[in-house]
C-alpha positions as a Markdown table, in Angstrom:
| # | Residue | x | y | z |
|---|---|---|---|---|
| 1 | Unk | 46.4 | 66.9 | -176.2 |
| 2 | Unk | 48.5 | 66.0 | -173.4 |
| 3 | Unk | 47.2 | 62.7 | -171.9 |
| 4 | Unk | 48.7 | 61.3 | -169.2 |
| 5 | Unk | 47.7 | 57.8 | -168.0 |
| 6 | Unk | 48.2 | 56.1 | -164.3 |
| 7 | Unk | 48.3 | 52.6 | -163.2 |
| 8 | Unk | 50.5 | 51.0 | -160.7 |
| 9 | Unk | 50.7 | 48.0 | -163.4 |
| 10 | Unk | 50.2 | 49.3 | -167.1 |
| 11 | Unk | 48.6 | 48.6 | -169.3 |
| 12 | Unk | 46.3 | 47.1 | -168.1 |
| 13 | Unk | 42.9 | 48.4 | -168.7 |
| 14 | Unk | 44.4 | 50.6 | -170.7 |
| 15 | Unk | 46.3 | 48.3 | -173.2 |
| 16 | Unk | 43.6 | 48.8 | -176.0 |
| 17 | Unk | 43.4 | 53.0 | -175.3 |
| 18 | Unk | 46.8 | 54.2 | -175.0 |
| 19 | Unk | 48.0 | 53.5 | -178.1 |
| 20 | Unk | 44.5 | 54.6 | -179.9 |
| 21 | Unk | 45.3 | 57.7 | -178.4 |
| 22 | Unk | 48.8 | 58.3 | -179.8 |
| 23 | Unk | 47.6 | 57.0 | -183.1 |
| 24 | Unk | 44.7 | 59.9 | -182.9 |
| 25 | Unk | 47.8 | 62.1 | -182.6 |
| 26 | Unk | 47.8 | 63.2 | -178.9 |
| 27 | Unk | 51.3 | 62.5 | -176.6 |
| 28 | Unk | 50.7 | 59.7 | -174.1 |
| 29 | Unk | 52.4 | 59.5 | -171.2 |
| 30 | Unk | 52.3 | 56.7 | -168.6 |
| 31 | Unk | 53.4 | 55.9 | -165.2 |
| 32 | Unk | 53.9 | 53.0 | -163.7 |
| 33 | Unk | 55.4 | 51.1 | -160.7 |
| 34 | Unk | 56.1 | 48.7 | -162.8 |
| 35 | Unk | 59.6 | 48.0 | -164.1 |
| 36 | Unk | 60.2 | 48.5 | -167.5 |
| 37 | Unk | 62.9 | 47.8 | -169.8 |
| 38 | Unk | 61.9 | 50.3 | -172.6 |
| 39 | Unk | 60.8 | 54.0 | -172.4 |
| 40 | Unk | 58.3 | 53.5 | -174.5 |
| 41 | Unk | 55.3 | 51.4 | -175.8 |
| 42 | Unk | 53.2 | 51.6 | -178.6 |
| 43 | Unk | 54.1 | 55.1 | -178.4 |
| 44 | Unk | 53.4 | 55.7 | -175.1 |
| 45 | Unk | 56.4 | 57.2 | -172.9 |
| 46 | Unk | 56.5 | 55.1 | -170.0 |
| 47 | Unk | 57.9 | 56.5 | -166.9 |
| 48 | Unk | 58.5 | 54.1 | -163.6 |
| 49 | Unk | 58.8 | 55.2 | -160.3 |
| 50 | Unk | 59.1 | 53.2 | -156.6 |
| 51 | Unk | 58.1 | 54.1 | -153.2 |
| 52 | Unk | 60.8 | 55.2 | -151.2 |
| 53 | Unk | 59.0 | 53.6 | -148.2 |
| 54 | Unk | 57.5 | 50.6 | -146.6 |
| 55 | Unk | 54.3 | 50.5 | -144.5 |
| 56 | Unk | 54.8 | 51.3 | -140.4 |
| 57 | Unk | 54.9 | 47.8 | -138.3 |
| 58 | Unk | 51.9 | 47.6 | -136.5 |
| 59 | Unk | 50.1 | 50.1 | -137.6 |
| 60 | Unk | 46.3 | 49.6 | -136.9 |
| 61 | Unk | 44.8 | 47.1 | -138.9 |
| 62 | Unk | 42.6 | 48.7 | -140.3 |
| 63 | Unk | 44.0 | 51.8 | -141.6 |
| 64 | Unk | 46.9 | 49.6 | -142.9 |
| 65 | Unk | 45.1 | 49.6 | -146.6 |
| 66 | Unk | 45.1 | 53.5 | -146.3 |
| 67 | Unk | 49.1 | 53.6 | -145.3 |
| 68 | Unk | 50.0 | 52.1 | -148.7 |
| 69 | Unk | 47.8 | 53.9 | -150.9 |
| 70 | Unk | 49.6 | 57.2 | -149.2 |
| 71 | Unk | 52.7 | 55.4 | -149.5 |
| 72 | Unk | 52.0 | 55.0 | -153.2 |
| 73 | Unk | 50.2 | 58.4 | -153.9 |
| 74 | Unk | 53.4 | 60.3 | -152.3 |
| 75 | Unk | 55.6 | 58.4 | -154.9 |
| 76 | Unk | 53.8 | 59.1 | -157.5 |
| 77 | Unk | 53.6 | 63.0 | -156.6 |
| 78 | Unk | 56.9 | 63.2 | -156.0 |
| 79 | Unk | 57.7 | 61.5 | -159.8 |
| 80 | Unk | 55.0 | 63.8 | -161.2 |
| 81 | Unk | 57.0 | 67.0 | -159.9 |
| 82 | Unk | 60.3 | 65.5 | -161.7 |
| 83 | Unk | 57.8 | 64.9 | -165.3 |
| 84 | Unk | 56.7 | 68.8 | -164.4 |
| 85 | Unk | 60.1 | 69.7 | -164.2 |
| 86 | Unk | 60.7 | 68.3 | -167.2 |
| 87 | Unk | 58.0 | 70.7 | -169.2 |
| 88 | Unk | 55.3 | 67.9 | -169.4 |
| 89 | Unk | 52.1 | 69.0 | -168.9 |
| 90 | Unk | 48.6 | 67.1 | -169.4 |
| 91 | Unk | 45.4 | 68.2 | -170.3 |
| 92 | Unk | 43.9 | 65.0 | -169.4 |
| 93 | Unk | 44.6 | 62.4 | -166.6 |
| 94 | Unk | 43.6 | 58.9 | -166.9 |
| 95 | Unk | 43.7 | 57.0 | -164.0 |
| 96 | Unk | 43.1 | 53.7 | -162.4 |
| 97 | Unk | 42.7 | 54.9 | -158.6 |
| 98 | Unk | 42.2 | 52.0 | -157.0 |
| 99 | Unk | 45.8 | 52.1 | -155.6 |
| 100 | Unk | 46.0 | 55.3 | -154.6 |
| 101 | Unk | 49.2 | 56.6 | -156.5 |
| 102 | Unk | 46.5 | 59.5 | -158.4 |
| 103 | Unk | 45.3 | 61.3 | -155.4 |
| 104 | Unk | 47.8 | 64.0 | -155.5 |
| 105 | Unk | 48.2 | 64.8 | -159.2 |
| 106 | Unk | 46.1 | 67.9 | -159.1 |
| 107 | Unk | 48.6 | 69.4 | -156.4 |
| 108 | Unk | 50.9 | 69.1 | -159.3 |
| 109 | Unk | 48.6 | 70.0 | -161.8 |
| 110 | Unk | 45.7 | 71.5 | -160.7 |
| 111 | Unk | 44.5 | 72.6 | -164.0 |
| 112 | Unk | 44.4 | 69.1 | -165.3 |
| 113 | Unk | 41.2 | 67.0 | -166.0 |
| 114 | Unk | 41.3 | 63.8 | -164.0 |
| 115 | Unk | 39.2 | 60.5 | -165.1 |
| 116 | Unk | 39.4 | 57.4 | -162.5 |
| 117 | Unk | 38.9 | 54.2 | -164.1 |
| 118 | Unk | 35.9 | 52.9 | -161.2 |
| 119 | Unk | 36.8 | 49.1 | -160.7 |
| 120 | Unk | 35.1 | 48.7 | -157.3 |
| 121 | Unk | 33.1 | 50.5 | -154.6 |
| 122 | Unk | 33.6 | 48.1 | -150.9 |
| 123 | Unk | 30.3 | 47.1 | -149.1 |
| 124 | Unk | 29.7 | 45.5 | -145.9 |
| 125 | Unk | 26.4 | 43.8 | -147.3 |
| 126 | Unk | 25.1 | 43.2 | -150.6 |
| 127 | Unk | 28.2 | 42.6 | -152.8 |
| 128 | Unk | 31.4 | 40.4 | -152.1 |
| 129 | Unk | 31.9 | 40.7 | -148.3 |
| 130 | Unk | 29.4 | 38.3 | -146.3 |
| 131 | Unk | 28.3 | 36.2 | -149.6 |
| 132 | Unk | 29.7 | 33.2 | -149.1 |
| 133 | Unk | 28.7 | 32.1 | -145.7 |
| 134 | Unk | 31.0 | 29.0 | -145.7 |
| 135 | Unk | 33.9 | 31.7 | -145.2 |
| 136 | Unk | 32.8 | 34.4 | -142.3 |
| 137 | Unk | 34.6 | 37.2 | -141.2 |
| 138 | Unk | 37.0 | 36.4 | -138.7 |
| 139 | Unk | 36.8 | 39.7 | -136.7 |
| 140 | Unk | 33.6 | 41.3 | -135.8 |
| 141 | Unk | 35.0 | 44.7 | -136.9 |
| 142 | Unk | 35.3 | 43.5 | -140.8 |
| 143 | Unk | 32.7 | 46.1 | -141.4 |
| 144 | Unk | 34.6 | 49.1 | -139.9 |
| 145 | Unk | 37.6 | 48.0 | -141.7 |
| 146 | Unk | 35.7 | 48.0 | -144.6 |
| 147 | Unk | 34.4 | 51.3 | -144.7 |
| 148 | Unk | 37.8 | 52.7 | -144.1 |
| 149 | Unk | 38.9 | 50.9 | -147.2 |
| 150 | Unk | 36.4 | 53.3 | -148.8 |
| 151 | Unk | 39.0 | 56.4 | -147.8 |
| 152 | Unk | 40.5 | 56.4 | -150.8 |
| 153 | Unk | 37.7 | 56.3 | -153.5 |
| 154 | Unk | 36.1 | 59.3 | -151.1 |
| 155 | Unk | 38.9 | 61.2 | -151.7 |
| 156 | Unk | 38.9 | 60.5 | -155.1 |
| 157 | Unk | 35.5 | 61.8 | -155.4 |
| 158 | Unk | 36.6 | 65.1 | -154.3 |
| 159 | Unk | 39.2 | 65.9 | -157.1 |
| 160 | Unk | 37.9 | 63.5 | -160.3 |
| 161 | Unk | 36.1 | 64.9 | -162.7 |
| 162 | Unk | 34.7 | 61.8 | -164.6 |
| 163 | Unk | 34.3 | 58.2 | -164.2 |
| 164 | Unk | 34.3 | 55.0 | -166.6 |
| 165 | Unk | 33.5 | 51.6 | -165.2 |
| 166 | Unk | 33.1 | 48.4 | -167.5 |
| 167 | Unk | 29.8 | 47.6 | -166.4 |
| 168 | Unk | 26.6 | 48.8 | -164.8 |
| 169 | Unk | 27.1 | 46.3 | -162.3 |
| 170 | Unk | 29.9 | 47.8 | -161.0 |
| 171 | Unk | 29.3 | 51.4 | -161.5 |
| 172 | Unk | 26.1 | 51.1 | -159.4 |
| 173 | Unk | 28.7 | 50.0 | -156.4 |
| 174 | Unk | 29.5 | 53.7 | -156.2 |
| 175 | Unk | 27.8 | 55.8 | -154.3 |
| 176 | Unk | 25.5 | 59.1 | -155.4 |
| 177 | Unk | 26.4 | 61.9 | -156.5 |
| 178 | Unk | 29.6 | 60.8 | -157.7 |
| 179 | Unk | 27.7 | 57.7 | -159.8 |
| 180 | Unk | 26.3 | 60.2 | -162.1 |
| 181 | Unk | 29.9 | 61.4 | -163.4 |
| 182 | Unk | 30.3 | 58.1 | -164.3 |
| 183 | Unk | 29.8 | 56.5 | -168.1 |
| 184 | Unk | 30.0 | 53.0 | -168.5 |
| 185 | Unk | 32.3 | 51.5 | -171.2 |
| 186 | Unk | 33.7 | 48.4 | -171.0 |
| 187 | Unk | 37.4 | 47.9 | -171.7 |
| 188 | Unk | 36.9 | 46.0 | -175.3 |
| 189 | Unk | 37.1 | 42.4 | -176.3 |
| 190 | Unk | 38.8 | 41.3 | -179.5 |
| 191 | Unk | 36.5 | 39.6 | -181.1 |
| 192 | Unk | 38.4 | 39.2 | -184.6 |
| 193 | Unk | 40.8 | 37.4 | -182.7 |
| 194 | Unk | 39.1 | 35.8 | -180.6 |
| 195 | Unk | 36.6 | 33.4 | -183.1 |
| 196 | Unk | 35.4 | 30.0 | -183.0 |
| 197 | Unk | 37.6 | 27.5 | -184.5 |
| 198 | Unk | 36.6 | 23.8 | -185.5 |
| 199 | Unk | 39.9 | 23.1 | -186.1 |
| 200 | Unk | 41.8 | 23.7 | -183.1 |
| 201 | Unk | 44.2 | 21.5 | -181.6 |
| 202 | Unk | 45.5 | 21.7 | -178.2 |
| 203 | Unk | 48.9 | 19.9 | -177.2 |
| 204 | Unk | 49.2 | 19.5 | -173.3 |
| 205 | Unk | 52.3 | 19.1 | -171.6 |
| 206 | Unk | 51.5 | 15.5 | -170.4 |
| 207 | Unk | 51.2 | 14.7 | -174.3 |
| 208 | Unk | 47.7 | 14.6 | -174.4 |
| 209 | Unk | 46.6 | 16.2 | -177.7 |
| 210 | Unk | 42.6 | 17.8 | -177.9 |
| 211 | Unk | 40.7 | 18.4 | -180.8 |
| 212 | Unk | 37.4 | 19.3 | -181.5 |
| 213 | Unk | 36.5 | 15.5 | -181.6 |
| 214 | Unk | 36.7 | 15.5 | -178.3 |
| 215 | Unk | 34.5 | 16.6 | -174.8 |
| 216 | Unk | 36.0 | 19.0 | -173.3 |
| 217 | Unk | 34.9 | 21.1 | -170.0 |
| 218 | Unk | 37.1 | 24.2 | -169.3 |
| 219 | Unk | 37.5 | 26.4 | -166.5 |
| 220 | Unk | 39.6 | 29.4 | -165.9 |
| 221 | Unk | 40.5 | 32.2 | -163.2 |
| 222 | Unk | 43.3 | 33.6 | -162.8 |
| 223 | Unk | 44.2 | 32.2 | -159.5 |
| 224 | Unk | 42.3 | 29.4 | -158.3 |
| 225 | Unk | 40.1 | 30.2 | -155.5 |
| 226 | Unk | 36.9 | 30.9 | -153.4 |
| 227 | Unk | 35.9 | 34.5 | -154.8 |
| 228 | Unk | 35.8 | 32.7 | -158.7 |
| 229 | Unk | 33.4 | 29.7 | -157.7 |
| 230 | Unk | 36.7 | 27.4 | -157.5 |
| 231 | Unk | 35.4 | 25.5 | -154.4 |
| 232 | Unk | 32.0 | 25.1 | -155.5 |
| 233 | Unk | 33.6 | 24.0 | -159.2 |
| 234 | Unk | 35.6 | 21.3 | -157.8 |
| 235 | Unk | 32.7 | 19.8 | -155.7 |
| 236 | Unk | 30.5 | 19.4 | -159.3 |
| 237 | Unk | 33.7 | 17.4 | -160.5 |
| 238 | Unk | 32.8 | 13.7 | -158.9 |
| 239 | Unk | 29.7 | 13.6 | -160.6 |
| 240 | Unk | 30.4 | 15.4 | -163.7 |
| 241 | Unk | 33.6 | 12.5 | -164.2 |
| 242 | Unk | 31.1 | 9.7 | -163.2 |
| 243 | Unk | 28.6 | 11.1 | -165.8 |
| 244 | Unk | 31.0 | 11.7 | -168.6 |
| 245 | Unk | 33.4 | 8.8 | -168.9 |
| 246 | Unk | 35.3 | 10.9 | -171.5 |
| 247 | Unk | 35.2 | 13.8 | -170.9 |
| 248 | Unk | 38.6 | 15.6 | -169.7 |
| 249 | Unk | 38.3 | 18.6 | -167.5 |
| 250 | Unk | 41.1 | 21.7 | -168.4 |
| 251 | Unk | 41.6 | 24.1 | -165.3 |
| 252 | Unk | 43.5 | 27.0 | -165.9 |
| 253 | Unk | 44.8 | 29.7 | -162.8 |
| 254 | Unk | 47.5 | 30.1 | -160.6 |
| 255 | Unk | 48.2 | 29.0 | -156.8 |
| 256 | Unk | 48.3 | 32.3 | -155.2 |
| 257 | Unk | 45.4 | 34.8 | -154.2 |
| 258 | Unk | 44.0 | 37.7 | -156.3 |
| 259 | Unk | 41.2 | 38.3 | -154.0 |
| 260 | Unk | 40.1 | 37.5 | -150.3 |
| 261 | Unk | 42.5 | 36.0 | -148.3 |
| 262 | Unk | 44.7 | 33.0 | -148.1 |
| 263 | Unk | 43.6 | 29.6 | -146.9 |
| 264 | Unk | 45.6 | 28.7 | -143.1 |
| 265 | Unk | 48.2 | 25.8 | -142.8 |
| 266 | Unk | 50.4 | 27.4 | -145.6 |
| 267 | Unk | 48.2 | 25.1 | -148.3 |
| 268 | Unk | 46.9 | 26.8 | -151.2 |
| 269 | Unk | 42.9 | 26.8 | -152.4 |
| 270 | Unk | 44.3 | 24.8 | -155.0 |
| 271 | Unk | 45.1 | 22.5 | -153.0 |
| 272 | Unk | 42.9 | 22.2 | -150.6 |
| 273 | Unk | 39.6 | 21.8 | -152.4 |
| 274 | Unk | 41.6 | 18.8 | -154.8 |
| 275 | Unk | 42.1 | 17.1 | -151.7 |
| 276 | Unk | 38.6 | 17.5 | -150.7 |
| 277 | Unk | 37.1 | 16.2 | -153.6 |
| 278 | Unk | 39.7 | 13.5 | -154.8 |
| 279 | Unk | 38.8 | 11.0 | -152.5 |
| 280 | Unk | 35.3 | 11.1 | -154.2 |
| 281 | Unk | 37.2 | 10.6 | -157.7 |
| 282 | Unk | 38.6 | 7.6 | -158.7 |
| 283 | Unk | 42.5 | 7.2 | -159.8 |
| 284 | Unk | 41.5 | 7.0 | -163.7 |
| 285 | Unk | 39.1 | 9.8 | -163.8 |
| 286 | Unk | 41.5 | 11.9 | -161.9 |
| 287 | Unk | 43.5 | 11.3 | -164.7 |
| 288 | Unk | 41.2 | 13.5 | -166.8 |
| 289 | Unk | 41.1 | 16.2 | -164.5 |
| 290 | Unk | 44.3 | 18.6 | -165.9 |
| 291 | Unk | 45.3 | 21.8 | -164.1 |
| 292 | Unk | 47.3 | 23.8 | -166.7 |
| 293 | Unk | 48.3 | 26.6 | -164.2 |
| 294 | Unk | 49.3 | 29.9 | -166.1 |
| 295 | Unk | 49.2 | 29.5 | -169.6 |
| 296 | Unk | 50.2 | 31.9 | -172.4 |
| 297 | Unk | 47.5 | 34.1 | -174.3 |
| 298 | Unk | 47.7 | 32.2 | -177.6 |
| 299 | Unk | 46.9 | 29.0 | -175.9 |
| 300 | Unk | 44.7 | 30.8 | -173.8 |
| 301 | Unk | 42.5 | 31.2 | -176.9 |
| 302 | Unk | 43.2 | 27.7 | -178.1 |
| 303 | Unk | 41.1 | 26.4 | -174.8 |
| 304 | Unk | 38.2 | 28.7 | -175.1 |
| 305 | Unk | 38.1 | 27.6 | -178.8 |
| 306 | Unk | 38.4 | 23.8 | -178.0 |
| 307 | Unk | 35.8 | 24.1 | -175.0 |
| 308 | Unk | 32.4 | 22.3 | -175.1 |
| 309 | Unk | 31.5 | 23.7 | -171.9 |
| 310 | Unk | 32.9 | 26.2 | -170.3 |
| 311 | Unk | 32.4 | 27.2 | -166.1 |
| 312 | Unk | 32.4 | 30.6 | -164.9 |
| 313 | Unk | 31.9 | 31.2 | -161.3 |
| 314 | Unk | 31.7 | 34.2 | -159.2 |
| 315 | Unk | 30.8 | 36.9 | -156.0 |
| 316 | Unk | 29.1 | 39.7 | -156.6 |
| 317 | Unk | 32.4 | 41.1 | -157.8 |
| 318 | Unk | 34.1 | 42.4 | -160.6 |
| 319 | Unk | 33.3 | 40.7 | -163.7 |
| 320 | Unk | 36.6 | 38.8 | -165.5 |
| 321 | Unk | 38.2 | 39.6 | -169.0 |
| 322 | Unk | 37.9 | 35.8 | -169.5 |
| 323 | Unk | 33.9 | 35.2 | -169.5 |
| 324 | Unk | 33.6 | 37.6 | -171.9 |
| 325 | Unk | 36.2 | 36.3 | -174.2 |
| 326 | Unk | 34.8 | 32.5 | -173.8 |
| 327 | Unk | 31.7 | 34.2 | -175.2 |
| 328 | Unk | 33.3 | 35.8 | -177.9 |
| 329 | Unk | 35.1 | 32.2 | -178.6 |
| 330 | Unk | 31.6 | 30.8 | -179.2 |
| 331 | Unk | 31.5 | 28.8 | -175.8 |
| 332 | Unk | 28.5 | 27.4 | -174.5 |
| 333 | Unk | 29.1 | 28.8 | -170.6 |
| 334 | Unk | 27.6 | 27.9 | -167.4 |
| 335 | Unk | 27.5 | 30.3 | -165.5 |
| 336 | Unk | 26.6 | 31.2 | -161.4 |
| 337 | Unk | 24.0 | 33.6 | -161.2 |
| 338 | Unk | 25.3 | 36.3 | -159.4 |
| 339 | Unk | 24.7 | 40.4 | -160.0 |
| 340 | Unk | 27.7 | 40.7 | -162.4 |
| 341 | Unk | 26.9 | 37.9 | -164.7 |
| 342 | Unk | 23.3 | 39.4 | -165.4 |
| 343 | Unk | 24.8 | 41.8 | -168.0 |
| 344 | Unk | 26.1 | 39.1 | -170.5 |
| 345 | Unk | 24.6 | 35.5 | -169.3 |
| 346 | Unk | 20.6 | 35.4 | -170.2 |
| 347 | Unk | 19.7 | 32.7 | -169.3 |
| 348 | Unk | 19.2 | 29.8 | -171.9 |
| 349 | Unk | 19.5 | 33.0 | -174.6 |
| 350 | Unk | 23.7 | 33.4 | -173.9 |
| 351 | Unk | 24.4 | 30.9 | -171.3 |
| 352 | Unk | 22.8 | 29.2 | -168.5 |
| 353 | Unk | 22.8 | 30.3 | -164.9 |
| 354 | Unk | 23.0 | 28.3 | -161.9 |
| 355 | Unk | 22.8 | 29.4 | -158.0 |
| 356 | Unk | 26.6 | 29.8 | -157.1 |
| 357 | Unk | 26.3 | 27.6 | -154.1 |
| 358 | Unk | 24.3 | 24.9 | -156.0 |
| 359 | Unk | 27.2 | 22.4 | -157.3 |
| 360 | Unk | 24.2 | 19.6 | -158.1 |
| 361 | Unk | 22.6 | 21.8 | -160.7 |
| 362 | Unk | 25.9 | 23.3 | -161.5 |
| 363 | Unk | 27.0 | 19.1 | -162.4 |
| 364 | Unk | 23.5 | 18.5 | -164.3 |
| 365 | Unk | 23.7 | 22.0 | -166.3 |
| 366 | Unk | 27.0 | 20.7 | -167.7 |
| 367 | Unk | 26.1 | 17.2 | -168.3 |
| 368 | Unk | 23.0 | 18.5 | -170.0 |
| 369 | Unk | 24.8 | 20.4 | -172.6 |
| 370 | Unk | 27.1 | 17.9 | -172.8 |
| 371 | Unk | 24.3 | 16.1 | -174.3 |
| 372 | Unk | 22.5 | 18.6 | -176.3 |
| 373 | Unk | 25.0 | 19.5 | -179.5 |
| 374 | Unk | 22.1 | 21.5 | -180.9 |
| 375 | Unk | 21.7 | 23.7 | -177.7 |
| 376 | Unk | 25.0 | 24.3 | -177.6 |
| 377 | Unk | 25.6 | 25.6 | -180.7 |
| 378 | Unk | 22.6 | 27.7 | -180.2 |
| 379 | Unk | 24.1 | 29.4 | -176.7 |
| 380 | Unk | 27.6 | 29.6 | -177.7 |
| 381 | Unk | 26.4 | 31.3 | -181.2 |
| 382 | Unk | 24.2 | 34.0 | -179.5 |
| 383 | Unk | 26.9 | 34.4 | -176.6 |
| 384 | Unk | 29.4 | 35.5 | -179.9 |
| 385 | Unk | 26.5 | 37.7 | -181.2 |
| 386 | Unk | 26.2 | 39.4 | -177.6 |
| 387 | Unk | 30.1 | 40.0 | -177.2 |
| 388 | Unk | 30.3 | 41.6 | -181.0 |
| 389 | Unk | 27.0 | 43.7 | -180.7 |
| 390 | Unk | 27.9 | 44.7 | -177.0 |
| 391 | Unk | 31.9 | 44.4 | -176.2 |
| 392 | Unk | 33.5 | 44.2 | -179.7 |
| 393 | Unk | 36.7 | 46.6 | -178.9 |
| 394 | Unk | 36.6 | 48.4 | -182.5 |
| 395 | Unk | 33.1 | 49.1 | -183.0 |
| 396 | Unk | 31.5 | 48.8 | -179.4 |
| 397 | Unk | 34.4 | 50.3 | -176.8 |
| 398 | Unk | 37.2 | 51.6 | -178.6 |
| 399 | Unk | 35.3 | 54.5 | -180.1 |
| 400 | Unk | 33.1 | 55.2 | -177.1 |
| 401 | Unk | 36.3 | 55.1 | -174.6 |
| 402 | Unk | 38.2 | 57.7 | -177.1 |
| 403 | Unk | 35.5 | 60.1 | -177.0 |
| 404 | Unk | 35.0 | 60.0 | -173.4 |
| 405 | Unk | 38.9 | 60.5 | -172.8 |
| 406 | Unk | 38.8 | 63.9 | -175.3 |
| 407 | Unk | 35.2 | 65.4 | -174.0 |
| 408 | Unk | 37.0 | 65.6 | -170.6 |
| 409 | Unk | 38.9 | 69.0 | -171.6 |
């Protein structure tokens, strides 16, 4: 077959599938808005594009989201007629919609079966929005704002033929009918590579080498803020640092934003929760508190695999890469117990759960393990058992993601 694949930055999701597909014998073609400085990848031919275009100033608030995913759906059509032009054309579309550059493939090929990669339906109540009440919407028209945010998955709904979403938490965001075209598969862990590993070292930057000899607590987003627990992580940190006179804390994630907005004054969330909590810390257990910011994948792995304990935090959201691969690590997790979780954590079976808000029980969970080598070793083995049996990218997702890609012609 023909496959093409969409995403405003691939891979992405798609880094495991692509190249399965080539390797199954089909021509892959992606497009991007990403720069790239090869035309191809794995075998995949990778095609860039850019919008010719920026968004209106002052456009209404809250059909600004809508402007760019038009903005973005009009480049991409306007690329797809050049790949057309060229004699390219797929059998199968696989797209992550969320940005809106799919929504005018089929005008180009109509004939074309189109699977959206379903991330994340919006909701004024119930999932993300209004969870956390310590942060309120600004603007008592959040809701309609919301709902127009929505326009884009609608339309979506309209021209897609199938969905795949990475868990049932997420799929269920979507509304009926369109919820029953969708199959949940998530997007694979690597479970070979990611293993437990007793002898791990870890070399910090300040010179401070880890081993396994030593207590470690990790925690890890990918930028440090309110939707990932970060807030309600650094308020456990006094007590957990009292409790633990040796233990050193690892916190990896950038400054900026991923989700939600940005904090006022020009500060980061970084930032502004250290300084909230440091005055509660004294100057030599501060010293065991290390943020790592962005670090590469190999010592990514080296973390999980020196962790003792390792935090995970979140809204009702979408689930991160990174629990799952702390699981597969052998971690013993402590997790918030919000919707997403539910599919992985069991409580005191996988990991233990704690009420998101709740930093005292968050503090005692961690200190509790922290003291309990045997429980530990008894979490962090079943949580590996759960991510093999249940996310293992060759024998759980890989297979099930291939055959859900070729049953769509």
């Amino acid at each position: 077959m023909n496959i093409l694949f969409v995403h405003q930055n691939f891979p992405a999701q798609f880094k495991f599938l692509a190249p399965a597909l080539v390797r199954r014998g089909h021509t892959v073609v992606a497009m991007t808005m990403q720069k790239t400085k090869t035309p191809e990848w794995e075998g995949v031919k990778i095609l860039s594009y850019a919008a010719t275009r920026g968004t209106t100033p002052n456009v209404h608030p809250w059909v600004s989201d809508f402007e760019t995913k038009a903005i973005r759906a009009e480049a991409c059509f306007r690329a797809a007629l050049k790949l057309k032009d060229q004699g390219f054309k797929p059998d199968v579309i696989v797209a992550h919609h969320g940005w809106g550059e799919s929504l005018f493939l089929k005008e180009v090929w109509p004939e074309a079966k189109l699977g959206i990669y379903c991330e994340f339906f919006y909701h004024t109540q119930g999932a993300d929005v209004g969870f956390d009440p310590e942060f309120p919407a600004k603007d008592d028209g959040e809701a309609c704002r919301l709902k127009l945010k929505n326009i884009n998955n609608l339309l979506h709904f309209d021209i897609a033929d199938a969905g795949i979403s990475p868990t049932q938490w997420q799929a269920s965001t979507f509304p009926q009918p369109f919820r029953d075209k969708i199959t949940v598969i998530h997007d694979g862990i690597d479970t070979q590579a990611l293993v437990p590993n007793p002898n791990v070292v870890l070399n910090l930057q300040s010179g401070l080498v880890l081993s396994k000899a030593d207590e470690v607590i990790t925690f890890v987003n990918r930028n440090l803020e309110p939707y990932r627990g970060y807030h309600i992580f650094m308020r456990s940190l006094p007590e957990i640092l009292q409790r633990r006179p040796k233990a050193h804390v690892l916190i990896v994630g950038g400054d900026d934003v991923s989700y939600g907005a940005k904090p006022e004054n020009g500060t980061t969330w970084k930032e502004l929760f250290a300084s909230e909590v440091k005055p509660q810390i004294s100057d030599n257990d501060w010293k065991r508190v290390h943020f790592l910011g962005k670090i590469a994948y190999p010592h990514f792995i080296a973390l999980l695999q020196l962790s003792k304990v390792h935090i995970y935090l979140t809204y009702p959201f979408v689930l991160s890469w990174s629990l799952l691969e702390a699981m597969s690590t052998g971690c013993a997790i402590v997790a918030s117990d919000t919707q997403p979780l539910h599919e992985a954590i069991r409580h005191n079976e996988t990991g233990r759960l704690v009420n998101f808000f709740d930093a005292q029980s968050l503090s005692n969970e961690v200190c509790e393990l922290l003291d309990n080598p045997t429980d530990r070793q008894r979490l962090g083995a079943n949580a590996r058992a759960f991510a093999q049996e249940h996310y293992d990218l060759q024998t759980a997702c890989l297979p099930r993601q291939l055959a859900w890609v070729e049953k769509l012609v």
